[in-house]
N, C-alpha and C positions, 0 to 999 in steps of 0.2 A: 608206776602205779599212782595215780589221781587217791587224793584221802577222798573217800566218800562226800563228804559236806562240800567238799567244791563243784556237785553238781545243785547243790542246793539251789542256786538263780541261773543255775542253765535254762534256755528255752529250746527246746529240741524242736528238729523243723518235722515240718509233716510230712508224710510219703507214704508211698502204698508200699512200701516195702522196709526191708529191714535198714535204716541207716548207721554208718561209720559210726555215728554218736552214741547213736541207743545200745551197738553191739558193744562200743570202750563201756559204756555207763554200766551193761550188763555184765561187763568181766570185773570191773569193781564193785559191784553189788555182791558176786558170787565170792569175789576176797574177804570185803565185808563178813560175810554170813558165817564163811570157814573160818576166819580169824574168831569169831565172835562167839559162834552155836555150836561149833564140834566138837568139845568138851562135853558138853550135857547133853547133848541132840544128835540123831540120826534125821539129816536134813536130804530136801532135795528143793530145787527154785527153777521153775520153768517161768520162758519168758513167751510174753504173747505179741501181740504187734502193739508198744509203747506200754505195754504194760507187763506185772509179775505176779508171780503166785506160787505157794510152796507150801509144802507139810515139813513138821519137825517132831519126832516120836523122842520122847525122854529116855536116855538110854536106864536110869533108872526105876522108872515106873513101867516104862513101858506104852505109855498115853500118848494119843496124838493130836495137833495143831495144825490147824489151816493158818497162811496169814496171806494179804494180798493187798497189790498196789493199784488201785487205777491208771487209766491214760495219763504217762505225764506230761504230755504234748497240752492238756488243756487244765489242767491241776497241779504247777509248779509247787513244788513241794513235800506235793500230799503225800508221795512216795516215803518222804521222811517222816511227819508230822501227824500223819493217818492212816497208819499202815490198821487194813480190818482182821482181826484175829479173833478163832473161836476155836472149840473142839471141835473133835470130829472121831469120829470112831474106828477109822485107818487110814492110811496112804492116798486114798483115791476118792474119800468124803468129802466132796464139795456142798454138801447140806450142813453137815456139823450141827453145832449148838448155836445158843445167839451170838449175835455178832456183839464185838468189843470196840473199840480203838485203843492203839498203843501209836509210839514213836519206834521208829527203826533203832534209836539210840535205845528206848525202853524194850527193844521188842527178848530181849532175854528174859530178865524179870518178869515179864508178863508169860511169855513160855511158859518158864518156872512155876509161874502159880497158876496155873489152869489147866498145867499135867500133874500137878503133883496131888 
């Protein structure tokens, strides 16, 4: 397993399809998240074509979180550094509240205080 931050200056190539890269990056992102939000969070992380997106319901509250990655094929990074995060009223709320920015490093903390 790859620690997360070693995709931080990948350039991932373009393709119309799913690549060897994006699928490693996306099985390290998902270790990430389990390591990280399953203690507090009932998560889920769907991936899109070079990009991510997921709800996280507070096992304590009960509340729920959108967060999301853009393309990282054209926004190195941003995956880490500008992950968009808001409420949302369930599992499947892609409207939610307003949008935030968090870091993937901060994105628990920020969890934590916008379900709690």
């Amino acid at each position: 397993m790859k620690p997360i931050e070693n995709w931080l200056q990948h350039k991932f190539e373009s393709s119309s399809s799913l690549t060897p890269e994006f699928a490693a990056f996306y099985r390290d992102l998902k270790r990430y998240l389990k390591k990280h939000l399953a203690k507090e969070f009932n998560f889920t992380v769907s991936r899109g074509h070079f990009e991510f997106s997921g709800f996280a319901q507070n096992k304590s509250t009960g509340l729920w979180a959108y967060f999301s990655a853009g393309d990282l094929r054209y926004w190195p990074g941003g995956w880490y550094h500008g992950l968009l995060i808001r409420t949302a009223q369930h599992g499947k709320d892609y409207k939610g509240g307003c949008n935030q920015e968090t870091s993937l490093n901060s994105l628990k903390e920020k969890l934590l205080e916008i379900t709690t």
